[in-house]
C-alpha positions as CSV (number, residue, x, y, z in Angstrom):
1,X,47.3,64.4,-22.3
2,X,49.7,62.3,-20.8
3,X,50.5,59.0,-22.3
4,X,53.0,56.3,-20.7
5,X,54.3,53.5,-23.4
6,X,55.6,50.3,-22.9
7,X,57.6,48.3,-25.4
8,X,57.3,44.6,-23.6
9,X,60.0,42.5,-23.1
10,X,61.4,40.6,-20.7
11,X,65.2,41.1,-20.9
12,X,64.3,45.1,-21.9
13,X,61.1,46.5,-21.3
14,X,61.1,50.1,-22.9
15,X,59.3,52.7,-21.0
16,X,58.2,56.4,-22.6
17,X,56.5,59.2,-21.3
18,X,55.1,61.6,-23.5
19,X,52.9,64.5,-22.4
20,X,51.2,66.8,-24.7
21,X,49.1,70.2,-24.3
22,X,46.2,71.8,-25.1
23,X,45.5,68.9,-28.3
24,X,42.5,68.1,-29.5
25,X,41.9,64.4,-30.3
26,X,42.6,63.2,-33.6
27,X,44.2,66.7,-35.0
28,X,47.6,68.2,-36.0
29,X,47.7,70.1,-32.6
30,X,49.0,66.6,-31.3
31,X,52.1,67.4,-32.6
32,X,53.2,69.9,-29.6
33,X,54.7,67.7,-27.6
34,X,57.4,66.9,-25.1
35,X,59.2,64.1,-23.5
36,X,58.6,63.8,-19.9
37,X,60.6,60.8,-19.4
38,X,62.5,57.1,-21.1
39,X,64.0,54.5,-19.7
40,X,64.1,50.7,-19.6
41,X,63.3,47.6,-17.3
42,X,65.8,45.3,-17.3
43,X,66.3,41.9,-15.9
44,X,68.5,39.2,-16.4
45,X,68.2,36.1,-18.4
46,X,70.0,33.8,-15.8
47,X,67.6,34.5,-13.2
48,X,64.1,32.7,-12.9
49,X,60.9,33.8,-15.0
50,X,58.7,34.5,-12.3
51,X,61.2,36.7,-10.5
52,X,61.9,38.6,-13.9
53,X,58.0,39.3,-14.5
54,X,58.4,40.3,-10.7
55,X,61.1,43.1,-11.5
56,X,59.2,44.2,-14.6
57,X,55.8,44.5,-12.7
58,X,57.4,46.6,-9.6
59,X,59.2,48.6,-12.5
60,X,55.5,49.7,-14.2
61,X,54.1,50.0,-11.0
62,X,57.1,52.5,-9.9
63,X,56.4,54.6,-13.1
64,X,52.9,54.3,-13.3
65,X,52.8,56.4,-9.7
66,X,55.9,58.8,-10.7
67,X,54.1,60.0,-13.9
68,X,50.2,59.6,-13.5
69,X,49.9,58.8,-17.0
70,X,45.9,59.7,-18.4
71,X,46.4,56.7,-20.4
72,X,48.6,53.4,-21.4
73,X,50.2,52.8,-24.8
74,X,51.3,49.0,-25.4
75,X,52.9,47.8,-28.7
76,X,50.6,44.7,-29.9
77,X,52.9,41.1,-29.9
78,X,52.9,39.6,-32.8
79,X,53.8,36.3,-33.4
80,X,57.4,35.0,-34.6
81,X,59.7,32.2,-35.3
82,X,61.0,32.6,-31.8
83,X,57.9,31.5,-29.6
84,X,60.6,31.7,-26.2
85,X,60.8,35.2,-27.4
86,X,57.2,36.0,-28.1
87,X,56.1,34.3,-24.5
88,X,58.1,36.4,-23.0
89,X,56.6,39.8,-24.5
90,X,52.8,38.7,-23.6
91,X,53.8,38.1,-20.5
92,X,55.5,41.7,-20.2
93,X,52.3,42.8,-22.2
94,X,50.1,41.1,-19.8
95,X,51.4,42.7,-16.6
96,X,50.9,46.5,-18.0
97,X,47.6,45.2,-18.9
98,X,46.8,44.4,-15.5
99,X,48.9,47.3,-14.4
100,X,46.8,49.6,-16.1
101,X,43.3,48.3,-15.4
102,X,44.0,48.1,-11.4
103,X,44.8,52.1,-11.7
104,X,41.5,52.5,-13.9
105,X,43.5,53.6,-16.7
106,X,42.7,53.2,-20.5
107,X,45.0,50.9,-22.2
108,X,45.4,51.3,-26.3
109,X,47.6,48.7,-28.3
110,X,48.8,49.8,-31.3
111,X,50.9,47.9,-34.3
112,X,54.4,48.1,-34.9
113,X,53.8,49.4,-38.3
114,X,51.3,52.0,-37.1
115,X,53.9,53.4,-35.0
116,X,56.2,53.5,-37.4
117,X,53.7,54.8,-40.0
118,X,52.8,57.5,-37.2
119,X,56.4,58.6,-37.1
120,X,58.1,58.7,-40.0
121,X,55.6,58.0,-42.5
122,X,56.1,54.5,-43.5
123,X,55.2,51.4,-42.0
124,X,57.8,49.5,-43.1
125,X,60.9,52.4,-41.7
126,X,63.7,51.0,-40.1
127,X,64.8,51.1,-36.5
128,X,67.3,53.5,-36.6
129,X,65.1,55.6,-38.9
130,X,62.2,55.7,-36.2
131,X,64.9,56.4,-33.7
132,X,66.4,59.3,-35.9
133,X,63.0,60.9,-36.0
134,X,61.8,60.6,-32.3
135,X,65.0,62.2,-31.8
136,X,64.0,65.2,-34.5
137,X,60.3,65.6,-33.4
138,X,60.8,65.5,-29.4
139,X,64.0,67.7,-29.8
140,X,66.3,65.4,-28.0
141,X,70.2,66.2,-27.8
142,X,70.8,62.9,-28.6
143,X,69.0,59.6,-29.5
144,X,67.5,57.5,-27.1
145,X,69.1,54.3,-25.9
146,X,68.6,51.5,-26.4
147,X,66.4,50.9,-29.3
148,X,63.9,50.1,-26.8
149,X,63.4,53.1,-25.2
150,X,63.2,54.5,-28.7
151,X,60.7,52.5,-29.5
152,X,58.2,52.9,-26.6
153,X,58.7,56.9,-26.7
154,X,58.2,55.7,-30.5
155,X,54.7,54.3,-29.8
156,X,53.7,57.5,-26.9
157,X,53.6,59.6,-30.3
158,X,51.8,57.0,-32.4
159,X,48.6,57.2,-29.6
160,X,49.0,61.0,-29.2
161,X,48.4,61.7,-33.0
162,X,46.5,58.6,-34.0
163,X,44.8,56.6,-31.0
164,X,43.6,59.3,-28.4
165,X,40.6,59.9,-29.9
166,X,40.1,56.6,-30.4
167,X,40.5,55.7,-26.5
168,X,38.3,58.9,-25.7
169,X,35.1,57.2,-27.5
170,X,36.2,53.4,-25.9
171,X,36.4,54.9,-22.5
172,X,32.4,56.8,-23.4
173,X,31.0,53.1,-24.9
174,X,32.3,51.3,-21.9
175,X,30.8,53.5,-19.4
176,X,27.7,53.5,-21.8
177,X,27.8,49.8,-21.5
178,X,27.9,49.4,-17.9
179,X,25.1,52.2,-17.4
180,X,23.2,50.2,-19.7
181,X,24.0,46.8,-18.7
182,X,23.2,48.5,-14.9
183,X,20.1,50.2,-15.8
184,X,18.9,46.8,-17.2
185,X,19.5,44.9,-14.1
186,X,17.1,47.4,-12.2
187,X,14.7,47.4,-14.8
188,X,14.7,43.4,-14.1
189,X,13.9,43.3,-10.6
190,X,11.9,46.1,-10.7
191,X,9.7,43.8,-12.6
192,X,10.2,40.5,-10.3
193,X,9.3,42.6,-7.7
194,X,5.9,43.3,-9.4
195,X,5.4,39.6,-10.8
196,X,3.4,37.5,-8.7
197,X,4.7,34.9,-7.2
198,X,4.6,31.6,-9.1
199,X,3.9,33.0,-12.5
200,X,6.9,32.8,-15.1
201,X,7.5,36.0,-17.2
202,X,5.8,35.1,-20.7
């Protein structure tokens, strides 16, 4: 599995690409994994928000068909005392969203704390513990900068040891749903067809 991870922003969106083999959802065999690539987005404050969100969507859109990720990891915004700053990450969340769905792609959000859980064990780790661990378990030669690019390679091993299995059985209900939803719209005007015309169903 293949998982591309965004840590929104607007000034830095981090971007991660984790890949790993021959893992079976939800166990330990997860852990083999390697980083395929990490980078970041950037764009600068002075200019205009629209052109910003511009650069940060032709950005995904650049990676997303480099890397053919299987599936796409966002960290969930949260809300803080700096609304400027929290706009600006669900609008950077919004357009991998969108990203993701035009492609037909899974999308998984996931907590800061469960990333951080998934790494080093607590949810409450720093940043330059979660760094210092990415580092370790990917078996980098040196940590990944900035802290954004840290994070979002961060949040590809959070989905690949706690969320895949998780996306597997979304991706089965939905397409249940649809088949379902589908099969009932047939059922439907199979019976219209057979209703005579001018009698309501009972």
């Amino acid at each position: 599995m293949r998982v591309l991870a965004v840590d929104p922003g607007l000034t830095r969106c981090g971007l991660g690409v984790v890949e790993s083999a021959g893992a079976r959802p939800g166990t330990a065999t997860g852990r083999r994994v390697r980083m395929v690539a990490v980078g970041v987005v950037r764009t600068p404050s002075a200019d205009a928000v629209p052109q910003r969100l511009l650069a940060v969507a032709e950005g995904l859109e650049d990676w997303l068909d480099e890397h053919t990720p299987d599936v796409v990891a966002v960290e969930r915004v949260f809300a803080q005392a700096n609304v400027r700053s929290v706009m600006g990450t669900a609008q950077a969340a919004g357009l991998v969203l969108v990203a993701a769905a035009r492609r037909g792609l899974p999308v998984a959000m996931h907590t800061p704390s469960e990333v951080k859980a998934a790494v080093t064990g607590s949810g409450r780790a720093g940043k330059e513990q979660v760094t210092a661990m990415v580092t370790r378990i990917l078996g980098l030669d040196a940590p990944p900068r900035p802290a954004d690019a840290a994070d979002a390679l961060a949040l590809a091993l959070c989905h690949l040891w706690r969320g895949s299995a998780t996306t597997r059985l979304e991706a089965a209900a939905h397409g249940a749903l649809v088949t379902g939803r589908r099969n009932g719209y047939a059922e439907a005007a199979r019976a219209a067809a057979r209703r005579p015309i001018g009698r309501a169903p009972r």
